[in-house]
DRENLO-481465 format. One record per residue (C-alpha): residue in three letters; x, y, z. Coordinates in pm, whole numbers, plus 32768, in hexadecimal, padded with zeros to 4 digits. Layout:
N
ALAXYZ;...
This chain:
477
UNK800080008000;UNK805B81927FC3;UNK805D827C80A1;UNK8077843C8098;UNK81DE84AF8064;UNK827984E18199;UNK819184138243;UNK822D82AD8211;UNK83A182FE82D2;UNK82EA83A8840F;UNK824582638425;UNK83828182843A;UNK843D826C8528;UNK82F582D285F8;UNK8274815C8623;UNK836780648617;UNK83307FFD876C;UNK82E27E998725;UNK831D7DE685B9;UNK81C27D1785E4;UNK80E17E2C862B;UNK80A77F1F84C1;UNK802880348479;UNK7F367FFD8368;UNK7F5281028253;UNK7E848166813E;UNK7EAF813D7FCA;UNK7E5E82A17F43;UNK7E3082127DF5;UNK7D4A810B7E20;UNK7C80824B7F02;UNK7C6283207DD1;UNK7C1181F07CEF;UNK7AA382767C7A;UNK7A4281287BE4;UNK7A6080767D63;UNK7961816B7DD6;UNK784580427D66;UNK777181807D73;UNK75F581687DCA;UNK751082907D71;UNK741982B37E65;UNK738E84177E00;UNK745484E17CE8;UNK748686277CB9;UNK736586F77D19;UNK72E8884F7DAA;UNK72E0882A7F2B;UNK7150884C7F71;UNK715889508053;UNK72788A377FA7;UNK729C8A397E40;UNK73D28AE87E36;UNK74AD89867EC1;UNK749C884E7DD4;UNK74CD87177EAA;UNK754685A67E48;UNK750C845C7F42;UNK75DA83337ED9;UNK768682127F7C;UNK77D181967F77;UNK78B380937F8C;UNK79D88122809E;UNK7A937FDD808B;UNK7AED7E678065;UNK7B5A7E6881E1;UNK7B9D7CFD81B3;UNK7B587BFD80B4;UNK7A0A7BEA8095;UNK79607D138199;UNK790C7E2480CB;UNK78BA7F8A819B;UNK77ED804C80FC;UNK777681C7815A;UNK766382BD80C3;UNK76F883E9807C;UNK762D85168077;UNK76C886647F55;UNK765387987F79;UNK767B88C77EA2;UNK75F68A317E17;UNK75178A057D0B;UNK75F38AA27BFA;UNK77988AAB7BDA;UNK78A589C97C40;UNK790B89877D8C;UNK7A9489AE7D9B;UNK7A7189D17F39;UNK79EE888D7FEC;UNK79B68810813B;UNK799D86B481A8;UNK78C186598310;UNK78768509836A;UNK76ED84AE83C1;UNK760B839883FF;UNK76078272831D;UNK7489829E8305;UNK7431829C816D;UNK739F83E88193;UNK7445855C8128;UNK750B85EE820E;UNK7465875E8257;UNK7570885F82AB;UNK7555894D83AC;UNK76238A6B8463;UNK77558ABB83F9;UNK775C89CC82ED;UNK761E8A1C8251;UNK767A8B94823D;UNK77AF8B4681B7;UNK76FF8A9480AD;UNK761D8BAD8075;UNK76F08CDB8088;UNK78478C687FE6;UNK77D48B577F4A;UNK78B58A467FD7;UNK784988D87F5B;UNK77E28800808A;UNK7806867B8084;UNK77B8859881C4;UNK7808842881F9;UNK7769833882C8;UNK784282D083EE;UNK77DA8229852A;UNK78498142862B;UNK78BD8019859D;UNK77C37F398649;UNK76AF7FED85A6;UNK77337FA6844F;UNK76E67EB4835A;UNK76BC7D9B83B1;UNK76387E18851F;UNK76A97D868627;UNK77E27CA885A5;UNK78A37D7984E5;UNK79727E2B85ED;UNK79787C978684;UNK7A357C59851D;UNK7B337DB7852F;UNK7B7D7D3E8662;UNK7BCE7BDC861E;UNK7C747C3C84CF;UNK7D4D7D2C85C8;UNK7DB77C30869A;UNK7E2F7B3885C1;UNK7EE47C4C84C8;UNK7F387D3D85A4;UNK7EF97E1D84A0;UNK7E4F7F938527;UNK7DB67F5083C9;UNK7CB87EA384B1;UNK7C677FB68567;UNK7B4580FB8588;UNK7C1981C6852E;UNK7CA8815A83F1;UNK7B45810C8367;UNK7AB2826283DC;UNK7BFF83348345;UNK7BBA8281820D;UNK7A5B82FE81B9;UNK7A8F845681C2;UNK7BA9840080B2;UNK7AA283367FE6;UNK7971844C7FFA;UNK7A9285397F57;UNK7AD584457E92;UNK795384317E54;UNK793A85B27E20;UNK7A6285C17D22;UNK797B84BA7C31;UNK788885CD7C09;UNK7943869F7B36;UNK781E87807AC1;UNK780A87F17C3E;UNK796A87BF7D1B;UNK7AA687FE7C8F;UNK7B7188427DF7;UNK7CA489447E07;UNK7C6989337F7C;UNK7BB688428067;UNK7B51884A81E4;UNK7B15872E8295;UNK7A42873283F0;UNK79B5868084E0;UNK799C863D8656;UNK79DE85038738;UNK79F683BC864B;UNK79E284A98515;UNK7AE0857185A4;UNK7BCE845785B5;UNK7B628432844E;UNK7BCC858E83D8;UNK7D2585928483;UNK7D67842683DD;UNK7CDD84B6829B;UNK7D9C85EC82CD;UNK7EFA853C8300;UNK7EEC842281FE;UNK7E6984DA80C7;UNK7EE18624806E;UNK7DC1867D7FA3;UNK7D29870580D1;UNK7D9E886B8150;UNK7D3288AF828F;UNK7C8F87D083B5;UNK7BB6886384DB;UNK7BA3872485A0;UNK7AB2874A86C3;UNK7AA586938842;UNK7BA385BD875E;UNK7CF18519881A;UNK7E1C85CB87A2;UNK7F56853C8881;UNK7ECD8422893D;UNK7DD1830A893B;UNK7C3B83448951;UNK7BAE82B28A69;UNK7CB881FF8AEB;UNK7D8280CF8A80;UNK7D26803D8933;UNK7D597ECA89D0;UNK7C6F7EDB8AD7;UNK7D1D7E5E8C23;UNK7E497F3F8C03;UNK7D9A805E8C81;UNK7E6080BA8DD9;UNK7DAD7FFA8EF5;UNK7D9B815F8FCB;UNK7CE782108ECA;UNK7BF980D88E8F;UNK7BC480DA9027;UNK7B6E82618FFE;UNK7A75821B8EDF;UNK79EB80D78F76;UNK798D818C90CB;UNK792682BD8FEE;UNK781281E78F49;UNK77B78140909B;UNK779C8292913A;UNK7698832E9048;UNK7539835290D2;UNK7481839B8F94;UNK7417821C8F12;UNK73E182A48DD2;UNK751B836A8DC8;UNK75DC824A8E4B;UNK753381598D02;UNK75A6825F8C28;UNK771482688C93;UNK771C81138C7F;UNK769E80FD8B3C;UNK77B981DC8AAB;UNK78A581168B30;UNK78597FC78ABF;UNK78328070896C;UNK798D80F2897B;UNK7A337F8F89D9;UNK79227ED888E3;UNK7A377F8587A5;UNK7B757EFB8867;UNK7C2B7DC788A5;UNK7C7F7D3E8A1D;UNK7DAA7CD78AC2;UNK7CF47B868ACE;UNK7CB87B618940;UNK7E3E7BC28937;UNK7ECB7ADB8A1E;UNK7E14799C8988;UNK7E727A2E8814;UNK7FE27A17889C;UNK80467B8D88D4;UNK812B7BEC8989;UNK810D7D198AC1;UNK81EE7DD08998;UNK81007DC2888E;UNK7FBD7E0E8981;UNK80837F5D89D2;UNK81057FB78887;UNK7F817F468814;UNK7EDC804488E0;UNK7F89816D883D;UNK7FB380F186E6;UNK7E1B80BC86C8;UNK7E1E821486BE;UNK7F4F826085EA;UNK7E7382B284B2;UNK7DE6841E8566;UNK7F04846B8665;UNK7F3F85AE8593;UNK8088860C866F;UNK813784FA85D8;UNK813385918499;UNK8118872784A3;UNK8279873F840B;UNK81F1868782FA;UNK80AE873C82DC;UNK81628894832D;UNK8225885B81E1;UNK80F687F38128;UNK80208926819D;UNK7F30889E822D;UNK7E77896C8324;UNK7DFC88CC8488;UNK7D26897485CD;UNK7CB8889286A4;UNK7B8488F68772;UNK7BB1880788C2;UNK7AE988188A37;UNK7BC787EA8B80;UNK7B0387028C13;UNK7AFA86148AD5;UNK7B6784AA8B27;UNK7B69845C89BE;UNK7C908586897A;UNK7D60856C8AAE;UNK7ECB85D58AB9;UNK7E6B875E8AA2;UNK7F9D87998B80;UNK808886E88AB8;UNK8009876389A0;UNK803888BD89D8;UNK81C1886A8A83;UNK821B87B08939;UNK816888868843;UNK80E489B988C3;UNK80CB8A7E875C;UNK7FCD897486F1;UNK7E8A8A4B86CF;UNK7D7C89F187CB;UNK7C3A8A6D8862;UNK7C2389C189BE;UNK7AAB89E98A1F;UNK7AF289F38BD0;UNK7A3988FC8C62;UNK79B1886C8AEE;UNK792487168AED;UNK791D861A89E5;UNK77CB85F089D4;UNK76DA84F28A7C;UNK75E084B38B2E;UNK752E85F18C34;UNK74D384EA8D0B;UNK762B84928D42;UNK767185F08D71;UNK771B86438C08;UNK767687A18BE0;UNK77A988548B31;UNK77C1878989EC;UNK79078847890D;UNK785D87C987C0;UNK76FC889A8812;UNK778189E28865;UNK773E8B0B87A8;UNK78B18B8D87B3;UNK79248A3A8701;UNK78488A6A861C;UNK78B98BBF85CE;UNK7A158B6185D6;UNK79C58A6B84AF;UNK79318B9083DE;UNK7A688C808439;UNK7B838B5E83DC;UNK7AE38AEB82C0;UNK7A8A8C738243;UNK7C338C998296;UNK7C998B6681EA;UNK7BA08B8280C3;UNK7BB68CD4808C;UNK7CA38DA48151;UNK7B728E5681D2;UNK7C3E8E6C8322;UNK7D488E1483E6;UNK7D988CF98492;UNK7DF98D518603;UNK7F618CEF864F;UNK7F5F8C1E87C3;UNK7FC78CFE88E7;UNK81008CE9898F;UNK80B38CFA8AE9;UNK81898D498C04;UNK80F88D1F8D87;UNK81758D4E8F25;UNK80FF8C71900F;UNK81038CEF9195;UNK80E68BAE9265;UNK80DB8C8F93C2;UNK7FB38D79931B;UNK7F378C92923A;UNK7F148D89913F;UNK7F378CF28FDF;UNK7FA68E428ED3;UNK7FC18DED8D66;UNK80168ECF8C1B;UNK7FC58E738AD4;UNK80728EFE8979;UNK801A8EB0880D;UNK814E8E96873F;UNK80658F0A8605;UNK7FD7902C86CB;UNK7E7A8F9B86B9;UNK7D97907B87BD;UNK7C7D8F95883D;UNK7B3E906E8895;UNK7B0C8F8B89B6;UNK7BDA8EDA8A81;UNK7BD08E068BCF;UNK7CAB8D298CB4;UNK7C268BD28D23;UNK7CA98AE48E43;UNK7C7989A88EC8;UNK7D06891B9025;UNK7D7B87C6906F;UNK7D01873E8F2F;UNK7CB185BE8F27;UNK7D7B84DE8E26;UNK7D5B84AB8CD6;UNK7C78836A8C83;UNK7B98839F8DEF;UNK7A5083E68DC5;UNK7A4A84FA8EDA;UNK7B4085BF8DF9;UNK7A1185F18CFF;UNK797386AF8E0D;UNK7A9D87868E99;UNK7A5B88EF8EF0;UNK7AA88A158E64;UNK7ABC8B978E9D;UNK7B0D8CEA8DD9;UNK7B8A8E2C8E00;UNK7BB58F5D8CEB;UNK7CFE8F748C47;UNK7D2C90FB8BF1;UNK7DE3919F8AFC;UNK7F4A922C8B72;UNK7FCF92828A39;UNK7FF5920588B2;UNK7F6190998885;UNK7FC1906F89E5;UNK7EC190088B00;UNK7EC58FCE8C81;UNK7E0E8F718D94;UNK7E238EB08EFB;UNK7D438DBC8FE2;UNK7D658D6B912D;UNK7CFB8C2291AD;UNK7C608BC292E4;UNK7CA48A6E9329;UNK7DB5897F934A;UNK7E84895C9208;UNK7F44883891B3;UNK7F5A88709036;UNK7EBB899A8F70;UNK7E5089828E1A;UNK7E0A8AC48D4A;UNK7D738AE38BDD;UNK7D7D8C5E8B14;UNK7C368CBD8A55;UNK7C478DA18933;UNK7B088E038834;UNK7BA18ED18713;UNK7AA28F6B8635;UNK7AE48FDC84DE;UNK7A2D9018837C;UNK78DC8F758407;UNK79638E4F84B1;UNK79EA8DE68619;UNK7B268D10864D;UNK7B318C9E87B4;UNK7C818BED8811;UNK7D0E8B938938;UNK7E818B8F89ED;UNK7EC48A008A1E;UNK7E8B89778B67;UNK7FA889B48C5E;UNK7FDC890C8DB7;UNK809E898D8EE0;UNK80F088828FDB;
């Protein structure tokens, strides 16, 4: 198989930690073959019944041969302006329901006003996929006796955002792409950041709640997950007093371990401790964008990752920001992944009216030029352990002036992978203005402080649209 330039050497040096476990890549030609596509036309091209100005398309796809024999096939929903050629695209994932994909928001003015070309994918959890109920039983078995990441959610999720371009490109009479934006949050984030590193025909990803430096959700064999944070979680769950709540946490959980492999599967397949570890980071290889932003640096290919602080399924927000603090962010303080309200999920990143903005305002920038894109702060702080006063300053090195700005904090933060992280507090102060691009502002906290974690805010508005970014999350211990 083929994979982007640059792409294939980062592999070799950036996984090589055991010969048996590999990283399965993806062959860019057989992606852009047209005549796999098998295409299906469910509804051609049409006027959208309730706005005559967008044409629409519904077919269905074939994504893949995943193995011999199991076919996965996805509807894939095209939506355009009645008139012209779309040379600016987006790709979104969506249900695999045979039904078109409405747009909405951001993504439905952008269609309207600029006249960007939308195309959405079907992409779901694997147990939900044809056929239901077995074929994430097959990935996984396929897994363990290849240990190939081939087998894995998010090699078959990265690869249908590649097909519906690959879909779009057929229809030559409506998309013909200079520039493409893939999005999506959770799953179909993982599947814009894969899509984003292995083919360079996208230019820009705006993954959302989407893990970036570590593992989602912990381990991806299940039973390697540290037994202190599974005590924390188990007595978490036990602890709940809402029955209903309590069902619905439960429910997420089994659905996260129901697309991975356990330690026992492993050990009776013959693996080694080795290969479990190496396993649980390489299922994830295909999206872990900071193994490649050299590579996609060169290329051009723009990123801004839109992530909450209290996401289990994007942890490592501190190491993130040590190792690559110029990576652009918005950290929403206190942001969710989404879930259940029973369960007490009532800040879900993905549904917040700032994300949504920030999709408009990169993909206005990165389509257009219509604006800039906010360089990341450099952020400087003093921390008072007698007064317990906490005084940060923030510059932009572009000389960006956000309209509105704000310091957030967190004390004595759970860990990464515990469920009682997802619910970690947070307050804010102003950060003023204290000269050019430069901002600054204090807190003092109360209580007992063990570790302090801090997050900058910043919502830049220019030529109609608002860019809200954030500092990366820092940690004083």
């Amino acid at each position: 198989m083929k994979i982007s330039n640059g792409i294939a050497c980062i592999l070799l040096s950036s996984l090589i930690a055991h010969a048996d476990i590999t990283i399965g890549k993806f062959d860019l030609a057989s992606i852009r073959d047209t005549s796999t596509l098998e295409t299906k036309v469910i509804e051609d091209w049409h006027p959208n019944p309730k706005d005559a100005a967008i044409r629409q398309k519904l077919v269905e796809i074939t994504i893949c041969e995943w193995w011999p024999g199991q076919k996965v096939r996805m509807p894939v929903t095209m939506l355009a302006p009645a008139n012209g050629v779309c040379t600016n695209v987006l790709i979104e994932n969506t249900s695999a329901q045979l039904k078109v994909t409405a747009a909405s928001g951001a993504k439905l003015r952008l269609l309207k006003e600029h006249g960007v070309g939308l195309v959405f994918i079907g992409c779901m959890p694997i147990d939900t996929m044809e056929p239901v109920g077995k074929l994430h039983l097959m990935m996984e078995e396929h897994f363990i006796q290849t240990k190939s990441t081939r087998y894995t959610p998010a090699w078959i999720w990265g690869i249908g955002e590649m097909r519906a371009l690959t879909t779009a490109i057929a229809e030559k009479d409506v998309f013909q792409p200079k520039k493409v934006l893939a999005t999506g949050g959770s799953k179909r984030g993982v599947a814009t950041a894969a899509a984003g590193i292995a083919d360079d025909r996208f230019t820009a990803i705006m993954p959302v709640v989407a893990p970036v430096i570590e593992s989602p959700g912990g381990p991806y064999v299940e039973g390697m997950m540290p037994s202190e944070i599974t005590k924390m979680n188990d007595a978490f769950i036990a602890a709940m007093a809402d029955p209903v709540g309590k069902e619905k946490l439960l429910i997420r959980q089994k659905a996260r371990s129901d697309e991975r492999i356990t330690v026992k599967m492993a050990r009776e397949a013959g693996w080694s401790d080795a290969e479990m570890k190496t396993a649980c980071n390489a299922a994830w290889e295909a999206c872990r964008t900071t193994n490649y932003l050299d590579a996609l640096k060169q290329r051009g290919t723009e990123i801004f990752y839109n992530q909450g602080s209290n996401d289990n399924v994007s942890p490592g927000l501190v190491e993130l920001g040590r190792r690559f603090p110029q990576l652009p962010v918005y950290i929403v303080p206190g942001g969710q992944h989404g879930g259940a309200k029973e369960a007490g999920f009532v800040k879900s990143v993905g549904g917040l009216p700032e994300v949504d903005e920030n999709l408009y305002a990169f993909a206005t920038h990165h389509f257009f030029g219509a604006r800039r894109m906010v360089a990341p702060p450099k952020v400087m702080h003093q921390w008072d352990k007698v007064t317990k006063r906490l005084t940060v300053t923030v510059v932009f090195p572009d000389g960006s002036e956000p309209q509105e700005n704000a310091l957030w904090w967190s004390v004595n933060r759970h860990p990464d992978y515990s469920i009682a992280m997802e619910f970690d507090g947070w307050a804010s102060a102003p950060l003023k203005k204290n000269g050019t691009a430069t901002y600054s502002g204090e807190a003092t906290i109360e209580s007992e402080v063990k570790k302090l974690d801090f997050i900058t805010v910043h919502a830049h508005q220019e030529n109609g649209s608002t860019l809200t970014v954030s500092s990366p999350e820092i940690r004083i211990q």
